[in-house]
Backbone of each chain as ProteinMPNN parsed JSONL, in Angstrom:
{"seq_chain_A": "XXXXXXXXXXXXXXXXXXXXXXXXXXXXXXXXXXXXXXXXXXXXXXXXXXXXXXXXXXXXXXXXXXXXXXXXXXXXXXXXXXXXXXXXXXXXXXXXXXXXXXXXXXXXXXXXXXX", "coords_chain_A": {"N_chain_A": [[168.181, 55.925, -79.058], [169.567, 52.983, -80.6], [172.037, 52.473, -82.794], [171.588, 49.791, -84.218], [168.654, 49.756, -83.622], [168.122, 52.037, -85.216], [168.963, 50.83, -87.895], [167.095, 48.76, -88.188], [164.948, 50.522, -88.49], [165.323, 51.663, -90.671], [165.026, 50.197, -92.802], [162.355, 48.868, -92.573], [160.971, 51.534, -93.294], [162.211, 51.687, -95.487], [160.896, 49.278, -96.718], [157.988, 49.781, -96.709], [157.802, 51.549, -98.365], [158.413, 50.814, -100.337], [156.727, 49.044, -100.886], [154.397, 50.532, -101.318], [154.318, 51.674, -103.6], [154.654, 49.452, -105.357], [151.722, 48.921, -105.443], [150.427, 51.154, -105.718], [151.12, 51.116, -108.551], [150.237, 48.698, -109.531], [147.469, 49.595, -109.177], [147.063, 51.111, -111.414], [147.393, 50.035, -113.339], [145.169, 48.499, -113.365], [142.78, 50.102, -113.695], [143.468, 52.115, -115.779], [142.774, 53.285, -118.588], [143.783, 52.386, -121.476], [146.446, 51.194, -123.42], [148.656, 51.923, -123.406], [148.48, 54.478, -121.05], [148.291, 52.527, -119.352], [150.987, 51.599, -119.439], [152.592, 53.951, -118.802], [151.821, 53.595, -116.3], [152.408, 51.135, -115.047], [155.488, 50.837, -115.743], [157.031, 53.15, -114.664], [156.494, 53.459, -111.493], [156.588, 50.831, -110.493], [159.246, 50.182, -111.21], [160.381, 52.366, -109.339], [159.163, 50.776, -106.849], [160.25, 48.378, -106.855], [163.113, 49.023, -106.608], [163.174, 50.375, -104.35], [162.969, 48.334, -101.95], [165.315, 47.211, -103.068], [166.908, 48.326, -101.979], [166.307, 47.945, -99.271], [167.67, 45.693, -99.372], [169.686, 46.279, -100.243], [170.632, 47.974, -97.906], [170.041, 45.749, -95.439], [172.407, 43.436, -96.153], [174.686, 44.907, -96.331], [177.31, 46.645, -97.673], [178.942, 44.706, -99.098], [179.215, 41.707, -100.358], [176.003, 40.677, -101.098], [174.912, 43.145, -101.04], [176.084, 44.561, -102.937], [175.455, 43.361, -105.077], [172.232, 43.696, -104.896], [173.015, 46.874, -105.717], [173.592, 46.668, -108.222], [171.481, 45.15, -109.394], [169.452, 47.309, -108.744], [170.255, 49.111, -110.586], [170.265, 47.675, -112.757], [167.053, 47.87, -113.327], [166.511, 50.133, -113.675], [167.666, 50.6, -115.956], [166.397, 48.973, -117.841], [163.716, 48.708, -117.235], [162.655, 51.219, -118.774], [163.414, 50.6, -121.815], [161.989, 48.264, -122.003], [158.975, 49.396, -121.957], [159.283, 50.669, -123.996], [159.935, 49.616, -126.609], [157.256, 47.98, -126.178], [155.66, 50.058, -126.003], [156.041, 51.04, -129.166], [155.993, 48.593, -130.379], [152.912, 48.501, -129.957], [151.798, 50.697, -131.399], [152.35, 49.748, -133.804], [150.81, 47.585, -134.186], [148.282, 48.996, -134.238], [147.172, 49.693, -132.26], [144.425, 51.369, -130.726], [144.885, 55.289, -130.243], [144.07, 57.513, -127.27], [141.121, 60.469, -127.527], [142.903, 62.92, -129.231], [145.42, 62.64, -128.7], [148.509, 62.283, -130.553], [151.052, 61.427, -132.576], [154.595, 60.725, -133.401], [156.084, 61.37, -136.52], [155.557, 58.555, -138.972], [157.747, 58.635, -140.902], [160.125, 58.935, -139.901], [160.138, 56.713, -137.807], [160.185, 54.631, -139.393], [162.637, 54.439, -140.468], [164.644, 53.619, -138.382], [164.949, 51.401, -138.236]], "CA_chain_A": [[168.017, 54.966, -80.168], [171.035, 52.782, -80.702], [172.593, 52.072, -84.191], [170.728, 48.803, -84.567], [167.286, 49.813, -84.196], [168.146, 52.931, -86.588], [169.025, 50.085, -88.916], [166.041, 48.075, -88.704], [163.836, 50.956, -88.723], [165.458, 52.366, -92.415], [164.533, 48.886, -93.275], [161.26, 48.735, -92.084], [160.46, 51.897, -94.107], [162.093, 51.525, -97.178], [159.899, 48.068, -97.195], [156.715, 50.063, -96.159], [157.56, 52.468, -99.625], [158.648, 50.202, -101.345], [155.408, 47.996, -101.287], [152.952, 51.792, -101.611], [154.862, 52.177, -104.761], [154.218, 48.463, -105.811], [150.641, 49.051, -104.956], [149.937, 52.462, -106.786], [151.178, 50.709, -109.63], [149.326, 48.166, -110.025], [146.199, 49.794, -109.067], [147.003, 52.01, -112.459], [147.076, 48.627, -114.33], [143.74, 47.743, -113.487], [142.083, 51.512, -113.9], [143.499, 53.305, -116.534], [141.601, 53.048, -119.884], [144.445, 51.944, -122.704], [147.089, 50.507, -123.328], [149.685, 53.323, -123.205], [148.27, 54.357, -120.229], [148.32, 51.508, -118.331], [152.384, 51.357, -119.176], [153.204, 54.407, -118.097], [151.244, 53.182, -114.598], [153.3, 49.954, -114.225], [156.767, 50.888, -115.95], [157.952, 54.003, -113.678], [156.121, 53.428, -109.799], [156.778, 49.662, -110.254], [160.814, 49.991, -111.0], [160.837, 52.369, -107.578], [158.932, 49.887, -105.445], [161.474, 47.31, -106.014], [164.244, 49.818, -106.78], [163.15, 50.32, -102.732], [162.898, 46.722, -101.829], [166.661, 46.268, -103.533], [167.818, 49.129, -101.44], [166.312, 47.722, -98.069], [168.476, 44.824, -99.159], [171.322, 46.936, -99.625], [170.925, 48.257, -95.803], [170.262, 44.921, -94.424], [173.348, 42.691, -96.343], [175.693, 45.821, -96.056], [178.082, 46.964, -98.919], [179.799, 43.78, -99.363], [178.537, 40.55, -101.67], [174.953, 40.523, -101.586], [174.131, 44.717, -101.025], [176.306, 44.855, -104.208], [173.968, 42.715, -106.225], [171.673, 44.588, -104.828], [173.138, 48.258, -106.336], [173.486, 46.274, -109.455], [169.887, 44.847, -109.34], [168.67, 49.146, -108.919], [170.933, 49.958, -111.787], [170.012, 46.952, -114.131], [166.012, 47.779, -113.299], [166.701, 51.541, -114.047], [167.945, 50.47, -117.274], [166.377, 47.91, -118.795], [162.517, 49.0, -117.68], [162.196, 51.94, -119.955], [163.564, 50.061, -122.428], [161.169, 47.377, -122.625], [158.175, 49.69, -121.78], [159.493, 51.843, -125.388], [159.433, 49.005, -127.046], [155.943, 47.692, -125.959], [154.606, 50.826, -127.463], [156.034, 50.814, -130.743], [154.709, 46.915, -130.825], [151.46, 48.622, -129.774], [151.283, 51.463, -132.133], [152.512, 49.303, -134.981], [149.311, 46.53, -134.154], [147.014, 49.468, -134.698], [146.252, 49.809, -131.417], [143.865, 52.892, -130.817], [145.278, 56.165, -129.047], [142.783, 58.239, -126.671], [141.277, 61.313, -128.458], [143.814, 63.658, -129.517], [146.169, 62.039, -129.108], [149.661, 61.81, -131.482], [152.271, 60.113, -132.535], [155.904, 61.114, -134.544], [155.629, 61.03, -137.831], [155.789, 57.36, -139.366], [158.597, 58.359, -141.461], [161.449, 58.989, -139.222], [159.65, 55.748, -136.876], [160.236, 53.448, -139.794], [164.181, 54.268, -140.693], [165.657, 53.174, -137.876], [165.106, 49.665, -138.636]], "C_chain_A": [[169.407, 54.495, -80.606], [171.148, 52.363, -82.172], [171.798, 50.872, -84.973], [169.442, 48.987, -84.693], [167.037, 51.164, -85.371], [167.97, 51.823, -87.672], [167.723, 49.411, -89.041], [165.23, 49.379, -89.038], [164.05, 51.167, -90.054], [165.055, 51.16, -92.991], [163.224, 48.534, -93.333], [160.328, 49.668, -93.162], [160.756, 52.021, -95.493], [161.188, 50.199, -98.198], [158.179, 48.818, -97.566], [157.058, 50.973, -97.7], [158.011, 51.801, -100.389], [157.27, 49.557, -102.191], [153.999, 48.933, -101.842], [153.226, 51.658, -102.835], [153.947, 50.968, -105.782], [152.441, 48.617, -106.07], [149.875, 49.944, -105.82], [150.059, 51.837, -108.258], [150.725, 49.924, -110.477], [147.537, 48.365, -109.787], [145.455, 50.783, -110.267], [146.737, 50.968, -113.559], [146.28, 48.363, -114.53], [143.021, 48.7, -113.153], [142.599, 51.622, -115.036], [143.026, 52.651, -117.983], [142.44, 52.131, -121.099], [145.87, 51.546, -122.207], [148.637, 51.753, -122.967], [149.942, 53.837, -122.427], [148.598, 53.381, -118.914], [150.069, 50.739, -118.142], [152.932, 52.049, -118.447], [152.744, 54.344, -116.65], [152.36, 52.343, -114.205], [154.863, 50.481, -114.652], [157.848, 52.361, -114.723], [157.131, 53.868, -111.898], [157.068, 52.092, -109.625], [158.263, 49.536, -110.068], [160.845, 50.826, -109.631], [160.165, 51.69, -106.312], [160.304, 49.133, -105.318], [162.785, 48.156, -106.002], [164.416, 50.428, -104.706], [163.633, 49.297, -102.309], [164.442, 46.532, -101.856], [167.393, 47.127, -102.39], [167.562, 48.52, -100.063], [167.571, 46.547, -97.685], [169.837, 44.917, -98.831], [171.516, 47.265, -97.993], [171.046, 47.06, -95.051], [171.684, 44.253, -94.777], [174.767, 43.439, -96.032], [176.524, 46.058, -97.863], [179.154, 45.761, -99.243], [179.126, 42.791, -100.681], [177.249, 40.959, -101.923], [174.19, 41.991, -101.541], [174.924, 44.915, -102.537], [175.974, 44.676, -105.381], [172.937, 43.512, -105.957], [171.765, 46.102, -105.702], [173.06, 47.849, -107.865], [172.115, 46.497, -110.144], [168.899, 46.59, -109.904], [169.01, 49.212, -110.421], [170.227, 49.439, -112.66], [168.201, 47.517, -114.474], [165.753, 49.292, -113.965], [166.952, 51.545, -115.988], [167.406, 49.897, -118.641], [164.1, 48.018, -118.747], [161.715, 49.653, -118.698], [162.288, 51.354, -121.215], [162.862, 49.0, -123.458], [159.764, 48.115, -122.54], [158.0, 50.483, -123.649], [159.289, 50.878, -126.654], [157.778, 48.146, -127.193], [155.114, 48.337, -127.073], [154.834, 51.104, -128.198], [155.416, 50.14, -131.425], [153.334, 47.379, -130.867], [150.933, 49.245, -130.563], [151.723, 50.753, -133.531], [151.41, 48.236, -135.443], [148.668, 47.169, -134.842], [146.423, 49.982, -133.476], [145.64, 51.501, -130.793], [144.262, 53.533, -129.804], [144.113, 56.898, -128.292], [142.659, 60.056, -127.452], [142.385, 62.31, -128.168], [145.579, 64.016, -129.019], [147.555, 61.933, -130.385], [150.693, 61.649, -131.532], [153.118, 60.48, -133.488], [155.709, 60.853, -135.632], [156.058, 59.566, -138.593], [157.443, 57.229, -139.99], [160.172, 58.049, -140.761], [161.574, 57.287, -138.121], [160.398, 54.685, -137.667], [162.001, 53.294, -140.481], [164.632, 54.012, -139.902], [166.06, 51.892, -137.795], [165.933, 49.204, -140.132]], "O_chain_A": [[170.294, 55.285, -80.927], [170.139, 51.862, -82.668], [171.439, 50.981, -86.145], [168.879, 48.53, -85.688], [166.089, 51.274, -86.148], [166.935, 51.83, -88.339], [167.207, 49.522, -90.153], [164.722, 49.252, -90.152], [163.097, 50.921, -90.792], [164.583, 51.418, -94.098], [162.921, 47.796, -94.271], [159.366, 49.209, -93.778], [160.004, 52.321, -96.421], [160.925, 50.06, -99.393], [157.413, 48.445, -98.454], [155.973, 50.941, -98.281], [158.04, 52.325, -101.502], [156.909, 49.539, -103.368], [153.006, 48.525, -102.445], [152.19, 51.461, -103.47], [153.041, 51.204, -106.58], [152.081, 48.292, -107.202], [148.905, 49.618, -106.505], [149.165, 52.041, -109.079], [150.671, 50.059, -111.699], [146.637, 47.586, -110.099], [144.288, 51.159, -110.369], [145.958, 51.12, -114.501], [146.029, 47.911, -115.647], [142.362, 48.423, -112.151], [141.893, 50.881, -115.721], [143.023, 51.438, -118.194], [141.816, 51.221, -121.644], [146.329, 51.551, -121.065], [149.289, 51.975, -121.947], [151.132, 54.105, -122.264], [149.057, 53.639, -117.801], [150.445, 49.884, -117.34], [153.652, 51.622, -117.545], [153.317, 55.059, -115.829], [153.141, 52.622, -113.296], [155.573, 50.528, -113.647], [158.986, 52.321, -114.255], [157.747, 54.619, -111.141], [158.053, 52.086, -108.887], [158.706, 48.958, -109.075], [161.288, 50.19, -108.675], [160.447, 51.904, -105.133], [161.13, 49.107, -104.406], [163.586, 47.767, -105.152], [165.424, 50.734, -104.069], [164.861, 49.245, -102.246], [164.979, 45.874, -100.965], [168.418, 46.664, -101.891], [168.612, 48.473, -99.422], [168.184, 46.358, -96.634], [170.661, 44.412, -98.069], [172.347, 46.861, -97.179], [171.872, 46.999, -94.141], [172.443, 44.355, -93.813], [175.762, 42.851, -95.607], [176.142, 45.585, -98.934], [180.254, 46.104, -99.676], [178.658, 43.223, -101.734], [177.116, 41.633, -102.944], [173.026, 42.075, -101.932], [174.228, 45.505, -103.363], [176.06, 45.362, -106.4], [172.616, 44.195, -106.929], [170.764, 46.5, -106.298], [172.526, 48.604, -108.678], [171.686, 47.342, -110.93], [168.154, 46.882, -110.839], [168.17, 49.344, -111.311], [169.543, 50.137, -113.409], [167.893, 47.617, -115.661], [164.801, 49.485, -114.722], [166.52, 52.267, -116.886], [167.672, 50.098, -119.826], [163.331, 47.651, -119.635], [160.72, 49.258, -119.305], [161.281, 51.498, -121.908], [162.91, 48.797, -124.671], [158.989, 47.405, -123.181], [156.969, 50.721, -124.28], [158.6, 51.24, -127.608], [157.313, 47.801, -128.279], [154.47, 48.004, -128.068], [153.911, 51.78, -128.654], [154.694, 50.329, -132.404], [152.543, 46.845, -131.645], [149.776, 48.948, -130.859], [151.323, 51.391, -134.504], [151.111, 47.995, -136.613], [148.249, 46.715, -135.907], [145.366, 50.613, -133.492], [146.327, 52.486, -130.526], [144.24, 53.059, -128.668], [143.044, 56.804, -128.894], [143.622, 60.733, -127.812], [142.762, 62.523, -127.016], [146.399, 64.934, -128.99], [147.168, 61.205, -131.299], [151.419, 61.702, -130.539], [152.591, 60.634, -134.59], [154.988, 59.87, -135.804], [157.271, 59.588, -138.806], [158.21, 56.287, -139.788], [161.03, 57.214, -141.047], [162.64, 56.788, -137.759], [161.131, 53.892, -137.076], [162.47, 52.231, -140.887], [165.799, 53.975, -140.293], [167.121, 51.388, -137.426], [166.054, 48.015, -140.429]]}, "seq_chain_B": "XXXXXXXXXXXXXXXXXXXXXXXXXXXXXXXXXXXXXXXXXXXXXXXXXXXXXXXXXXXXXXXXXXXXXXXXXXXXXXXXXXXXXXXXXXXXXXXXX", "coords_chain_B": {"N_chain_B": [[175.531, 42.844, -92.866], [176.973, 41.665, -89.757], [175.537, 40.801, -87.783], [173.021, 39.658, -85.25], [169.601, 38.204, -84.96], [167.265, 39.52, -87.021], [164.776, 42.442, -84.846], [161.829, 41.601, -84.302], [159.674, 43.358, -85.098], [160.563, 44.01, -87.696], [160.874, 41.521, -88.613], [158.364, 41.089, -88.738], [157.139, 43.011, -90.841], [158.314, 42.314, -92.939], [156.84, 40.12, -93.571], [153.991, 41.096, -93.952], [154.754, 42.525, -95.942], [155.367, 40.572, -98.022], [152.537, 38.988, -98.329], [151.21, 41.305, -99.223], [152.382, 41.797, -101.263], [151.965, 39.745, -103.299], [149.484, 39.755, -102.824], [149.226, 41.594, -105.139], [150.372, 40.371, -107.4], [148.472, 38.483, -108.042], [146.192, 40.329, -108.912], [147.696, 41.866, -110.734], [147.388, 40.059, -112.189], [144.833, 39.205, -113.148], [144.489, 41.188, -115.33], [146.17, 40.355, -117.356], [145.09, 37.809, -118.365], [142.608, 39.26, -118.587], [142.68, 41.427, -120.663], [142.181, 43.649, -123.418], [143.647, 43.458, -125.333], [147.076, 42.347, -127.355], [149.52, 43.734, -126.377], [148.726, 44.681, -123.808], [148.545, 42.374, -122.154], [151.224, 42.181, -121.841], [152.314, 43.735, -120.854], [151.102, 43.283, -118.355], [152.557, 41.149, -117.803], [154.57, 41.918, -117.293], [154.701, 43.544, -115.188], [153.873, 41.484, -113.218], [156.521, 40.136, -113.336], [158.209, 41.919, -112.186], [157.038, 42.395, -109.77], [157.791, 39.599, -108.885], [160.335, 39.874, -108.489], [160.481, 41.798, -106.67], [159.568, 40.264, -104.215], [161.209, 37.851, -104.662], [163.539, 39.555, -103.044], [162.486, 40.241, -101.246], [161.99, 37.746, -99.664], [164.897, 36.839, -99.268], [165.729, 38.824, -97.364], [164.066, 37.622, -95.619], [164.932, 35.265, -94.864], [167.518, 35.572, -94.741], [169.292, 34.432, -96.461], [171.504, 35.814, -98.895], [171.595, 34.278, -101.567], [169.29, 34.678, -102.555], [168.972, 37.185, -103.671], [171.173, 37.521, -105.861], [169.608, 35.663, -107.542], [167.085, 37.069, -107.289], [167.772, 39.017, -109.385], [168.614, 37.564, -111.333], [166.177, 36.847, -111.927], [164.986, 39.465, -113.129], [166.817, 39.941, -115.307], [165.446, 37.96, -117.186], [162.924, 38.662, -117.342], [163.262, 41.15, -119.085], [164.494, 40.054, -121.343], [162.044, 38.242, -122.048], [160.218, 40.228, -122.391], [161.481, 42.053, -124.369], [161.577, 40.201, -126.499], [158.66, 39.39, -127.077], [158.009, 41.631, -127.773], [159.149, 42.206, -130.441], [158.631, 39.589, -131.512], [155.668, 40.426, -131.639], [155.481, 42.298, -134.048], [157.096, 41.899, -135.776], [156.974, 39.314, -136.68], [158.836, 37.394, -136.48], [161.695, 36.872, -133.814], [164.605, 36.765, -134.362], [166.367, 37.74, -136.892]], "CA_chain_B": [[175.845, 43.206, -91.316], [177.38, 40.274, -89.131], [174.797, 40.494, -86.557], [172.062, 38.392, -85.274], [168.684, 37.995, -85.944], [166.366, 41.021, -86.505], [164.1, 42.609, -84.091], [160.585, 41.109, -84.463], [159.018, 44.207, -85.946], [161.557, 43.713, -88.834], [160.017, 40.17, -89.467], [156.487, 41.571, -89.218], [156.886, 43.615, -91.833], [158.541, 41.566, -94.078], [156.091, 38.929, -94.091], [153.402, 41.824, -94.635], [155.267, 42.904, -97.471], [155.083, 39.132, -98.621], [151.326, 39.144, -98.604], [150.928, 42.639, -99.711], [153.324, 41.826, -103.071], [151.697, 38.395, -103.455], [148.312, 39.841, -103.658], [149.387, 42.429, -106.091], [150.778, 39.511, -108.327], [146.835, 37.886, -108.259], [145.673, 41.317, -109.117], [147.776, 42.134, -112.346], [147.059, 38.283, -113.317], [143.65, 39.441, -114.071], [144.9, 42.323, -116.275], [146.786, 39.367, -117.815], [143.727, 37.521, -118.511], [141.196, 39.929, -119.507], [143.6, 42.766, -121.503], [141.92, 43.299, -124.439], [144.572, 43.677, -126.689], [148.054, 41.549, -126.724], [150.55, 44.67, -125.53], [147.597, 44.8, -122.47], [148.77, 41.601, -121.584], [152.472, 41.69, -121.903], [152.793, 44.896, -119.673], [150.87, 43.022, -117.236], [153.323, 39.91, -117.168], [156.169, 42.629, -117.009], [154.721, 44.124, -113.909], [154.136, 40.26, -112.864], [157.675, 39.772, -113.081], [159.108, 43.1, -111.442], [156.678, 41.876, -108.554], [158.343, 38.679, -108.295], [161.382, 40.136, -107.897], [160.349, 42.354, -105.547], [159.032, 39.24, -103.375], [162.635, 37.45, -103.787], [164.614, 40.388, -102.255], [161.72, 40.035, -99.603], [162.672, 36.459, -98.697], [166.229, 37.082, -99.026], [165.569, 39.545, -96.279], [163.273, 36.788, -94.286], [165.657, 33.992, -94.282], [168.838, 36.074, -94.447], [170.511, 33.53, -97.182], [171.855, 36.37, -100.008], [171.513, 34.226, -103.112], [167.868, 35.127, -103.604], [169.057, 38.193, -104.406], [171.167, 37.008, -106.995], [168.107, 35.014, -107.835], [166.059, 38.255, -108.161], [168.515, 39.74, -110.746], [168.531, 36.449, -112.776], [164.44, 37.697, -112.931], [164.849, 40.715, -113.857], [166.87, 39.617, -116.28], [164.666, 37.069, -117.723], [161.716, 39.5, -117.803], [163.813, 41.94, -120.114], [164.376, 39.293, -122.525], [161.105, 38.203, -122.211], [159.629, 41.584, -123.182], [161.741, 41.981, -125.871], [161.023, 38.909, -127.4], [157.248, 39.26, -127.207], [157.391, 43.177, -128.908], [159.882, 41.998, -131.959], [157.74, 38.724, -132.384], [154.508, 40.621, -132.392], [155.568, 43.215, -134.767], [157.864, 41.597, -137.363], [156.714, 37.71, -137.02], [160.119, 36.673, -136.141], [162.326, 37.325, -133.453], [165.966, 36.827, -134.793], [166.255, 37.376, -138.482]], "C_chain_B": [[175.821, 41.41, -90.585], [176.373, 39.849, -88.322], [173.902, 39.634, -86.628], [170.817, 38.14, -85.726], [167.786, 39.465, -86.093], [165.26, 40.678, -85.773], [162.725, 41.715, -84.587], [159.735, 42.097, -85.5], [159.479, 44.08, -87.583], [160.774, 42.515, -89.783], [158.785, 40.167, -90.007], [156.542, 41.984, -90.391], [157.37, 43.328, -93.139], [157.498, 40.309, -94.557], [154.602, 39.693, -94.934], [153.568, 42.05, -95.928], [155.2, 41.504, -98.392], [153.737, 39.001, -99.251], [150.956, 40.03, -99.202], [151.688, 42.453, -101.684], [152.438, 41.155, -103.883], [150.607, 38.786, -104.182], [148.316, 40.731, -104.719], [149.527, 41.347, -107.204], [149.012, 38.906, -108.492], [146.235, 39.079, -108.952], [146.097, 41.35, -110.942], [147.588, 41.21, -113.006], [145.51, 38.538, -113.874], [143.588, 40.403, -115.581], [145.346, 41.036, -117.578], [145.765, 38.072, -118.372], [143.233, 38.175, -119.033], [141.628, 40.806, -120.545], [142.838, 42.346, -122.589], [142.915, 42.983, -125.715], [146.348, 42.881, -126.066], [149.603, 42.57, -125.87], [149.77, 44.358, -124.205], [148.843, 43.249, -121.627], [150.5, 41.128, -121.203], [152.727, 42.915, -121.003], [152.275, 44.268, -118.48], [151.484, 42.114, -116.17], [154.662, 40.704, -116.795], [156.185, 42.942, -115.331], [154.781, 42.659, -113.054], [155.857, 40.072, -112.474], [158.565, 40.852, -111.783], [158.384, 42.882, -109.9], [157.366, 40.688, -107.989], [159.537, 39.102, -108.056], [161.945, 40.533, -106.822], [160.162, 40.893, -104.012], [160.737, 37.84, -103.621], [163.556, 38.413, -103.369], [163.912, 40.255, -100.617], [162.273, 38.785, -99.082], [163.906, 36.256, -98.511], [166.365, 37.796, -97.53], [165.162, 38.806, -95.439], [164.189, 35.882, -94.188], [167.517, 34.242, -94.313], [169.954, 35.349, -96.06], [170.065, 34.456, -98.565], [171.494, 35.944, -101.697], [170.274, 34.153, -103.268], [167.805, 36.312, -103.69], [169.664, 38.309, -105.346], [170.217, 36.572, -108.29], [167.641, 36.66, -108.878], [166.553, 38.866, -109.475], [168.208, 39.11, -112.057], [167.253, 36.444, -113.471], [164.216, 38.383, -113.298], [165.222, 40.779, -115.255], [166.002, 38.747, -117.055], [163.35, 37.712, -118.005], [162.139, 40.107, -119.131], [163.506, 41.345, -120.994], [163.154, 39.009, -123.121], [159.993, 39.577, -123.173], [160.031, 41.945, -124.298], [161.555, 41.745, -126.822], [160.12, 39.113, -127.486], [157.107, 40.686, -128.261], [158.152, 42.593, -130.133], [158.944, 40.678, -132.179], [156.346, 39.368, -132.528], [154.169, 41.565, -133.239], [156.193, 42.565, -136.04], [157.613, 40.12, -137.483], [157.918, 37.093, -136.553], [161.005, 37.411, -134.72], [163.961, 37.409, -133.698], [165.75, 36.428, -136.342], [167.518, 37.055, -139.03]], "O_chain_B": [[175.091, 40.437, -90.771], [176.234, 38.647, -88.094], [173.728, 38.892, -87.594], [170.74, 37.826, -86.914], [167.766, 40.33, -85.218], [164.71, 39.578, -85.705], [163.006, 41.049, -85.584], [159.221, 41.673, -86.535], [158.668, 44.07, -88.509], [160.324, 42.485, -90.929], [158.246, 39.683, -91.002], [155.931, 41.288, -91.201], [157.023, 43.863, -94.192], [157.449, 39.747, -95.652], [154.127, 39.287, -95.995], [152.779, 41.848, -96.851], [154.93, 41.64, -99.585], [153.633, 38.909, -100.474], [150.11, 39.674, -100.023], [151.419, 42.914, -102.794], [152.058, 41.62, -104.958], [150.387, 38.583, -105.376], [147.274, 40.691, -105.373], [148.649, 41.457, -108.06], [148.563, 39.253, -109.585], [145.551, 38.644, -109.878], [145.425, 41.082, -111.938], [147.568, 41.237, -114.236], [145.12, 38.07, -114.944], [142.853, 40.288, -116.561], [144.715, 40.986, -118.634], [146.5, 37.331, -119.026], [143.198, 37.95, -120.243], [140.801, 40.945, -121.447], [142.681, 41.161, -122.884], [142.751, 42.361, -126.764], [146.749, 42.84, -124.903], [150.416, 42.137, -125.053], [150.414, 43.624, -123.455], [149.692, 43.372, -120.744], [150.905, 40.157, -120.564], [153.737, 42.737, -120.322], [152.866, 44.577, -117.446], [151.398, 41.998, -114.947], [155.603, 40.238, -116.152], [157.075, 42.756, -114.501], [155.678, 42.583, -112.215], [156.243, 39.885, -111.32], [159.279, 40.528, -110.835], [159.051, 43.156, -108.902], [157.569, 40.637, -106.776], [159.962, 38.507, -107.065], [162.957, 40.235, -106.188], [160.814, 40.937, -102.969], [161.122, 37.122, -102.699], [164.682, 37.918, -103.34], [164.378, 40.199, -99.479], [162.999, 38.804, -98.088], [164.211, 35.492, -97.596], [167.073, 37.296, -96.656], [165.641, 38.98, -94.319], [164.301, 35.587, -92.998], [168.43, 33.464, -94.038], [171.029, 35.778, -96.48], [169.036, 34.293, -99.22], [171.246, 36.673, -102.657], [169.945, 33.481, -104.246], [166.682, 36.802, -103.8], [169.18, 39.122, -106.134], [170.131, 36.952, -109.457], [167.716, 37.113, -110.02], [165.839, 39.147, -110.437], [167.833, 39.514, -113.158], [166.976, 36.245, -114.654], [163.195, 38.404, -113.986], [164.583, 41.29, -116.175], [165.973, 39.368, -118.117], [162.685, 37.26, -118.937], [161.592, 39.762, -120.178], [162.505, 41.637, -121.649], [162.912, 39.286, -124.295], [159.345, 39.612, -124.219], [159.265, 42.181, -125.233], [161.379, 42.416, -127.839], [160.121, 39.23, -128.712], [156.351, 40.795, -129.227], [157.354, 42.56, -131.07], [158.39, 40.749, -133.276], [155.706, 38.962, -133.498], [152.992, 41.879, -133.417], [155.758, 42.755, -137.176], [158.092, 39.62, -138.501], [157.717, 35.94, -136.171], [160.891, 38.635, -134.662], [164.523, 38.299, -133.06], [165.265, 35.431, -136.875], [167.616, 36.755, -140.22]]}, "name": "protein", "num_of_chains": 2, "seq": "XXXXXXXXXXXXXXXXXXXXXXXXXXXXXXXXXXXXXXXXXXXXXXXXXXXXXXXXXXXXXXXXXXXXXXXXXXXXXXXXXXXXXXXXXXXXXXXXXXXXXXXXXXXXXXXXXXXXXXXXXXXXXXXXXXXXXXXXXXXXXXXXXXXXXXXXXXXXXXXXXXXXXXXXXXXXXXXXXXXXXXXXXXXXXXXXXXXXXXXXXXXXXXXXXXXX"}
């Protein structure tokens, strides 16, 4: 096996796990019962499908211009998913929106000083 | 890598992965649609987005030309914001006070 088809193949499967990941994740989206639920489905599988995906890019472009957008791309997705998923459910538990039984949630007081 | 074009299998499976993303994006659009509640629907456009991203690193990969991976970043970014914006306007009425 010479150097080149090593390369395509790491390519081949970081696509092939990249896309299961994608896949699982949204198949949690459209199952799981609530809303809370159905974040933590899409917010952590979904960042390592493409967090795959960015890396196949890294292997194919190499460590130069566009694999370095790439490492970026991982980092920024690493960073900025939880982020908006934490926010979501604050927005969600501040609507009203109902938790599954037994269920709970930090105590309001400490929730509402940091604003 | 300088080299030439990839093997065939390479292409296969990128175009798979094309179709395979694509229909995921049709999928959470129903979530996006039917969600009962408005978080429902804003996690669904998130995953929407983190799919499209996924699907420009894929064509970056199919046609070799780098800046749709740029691209993808500039969506990732633009989701963030997006999400942001949608939890501070549907909690406090405003988004910049």
């Amino acid at each position: 096996m010479t150097l080149a088809t090593l390369h395509s193949v790491l390519i081949v499967a970081l696509i092939v796990v990249g896309c299961f990941f994608l896949t699982v994740g949204t198949i949690g989206l459209l199952r799981f019962p609530n809303v809370y639920n159905r974040m933590h489905a899409t917010s952590k599988p979904t960042t390592l499908g493409t967090a795959a995906i960015f890396f196949a890019a890294f292997v194919e472009f190499g460590p130069g211009n566009a694999g370095l957008t790439s490492l970026l791309g991982i980092f920024f997705l690493f960073l900025t998913v939880p982020t908006g998923a934490h926010m979501i459910a604050r927005a969600a538990q501040r609507m009203g929106v109902p938790f599954m039984e037994g269920v709970t949630w930090p105590e309001p007081s400490d929730d509402d000083s940091e604003e | 890598m300088t080299e030439g074009a990839d093997p065939a299998f390479v292409t296969l499976t990128v175009r798979a992965g094309l179709v395979v993303v694509a229909a995921l994006c049709v999928l959470c659009a129903y979530r996006a649609i039917a969600g009962p509640t408005v978080p429902d629907r804003v996690v669904a456009i998130d995953a929407i987005v983190t799919n499209v991203v996924a699907i420009a690193v894929l064509f970056a990969l199919l046609t070799g030309r780098s800046l749709f991976v740029t691209g993808a970043l500039v969506l990732a970014i633009i989701g963030f914001i997006t999400t942001v914006s949608v939890a501070k306007f549907v909690t406090e009425g405003e988004v910049i006070e």
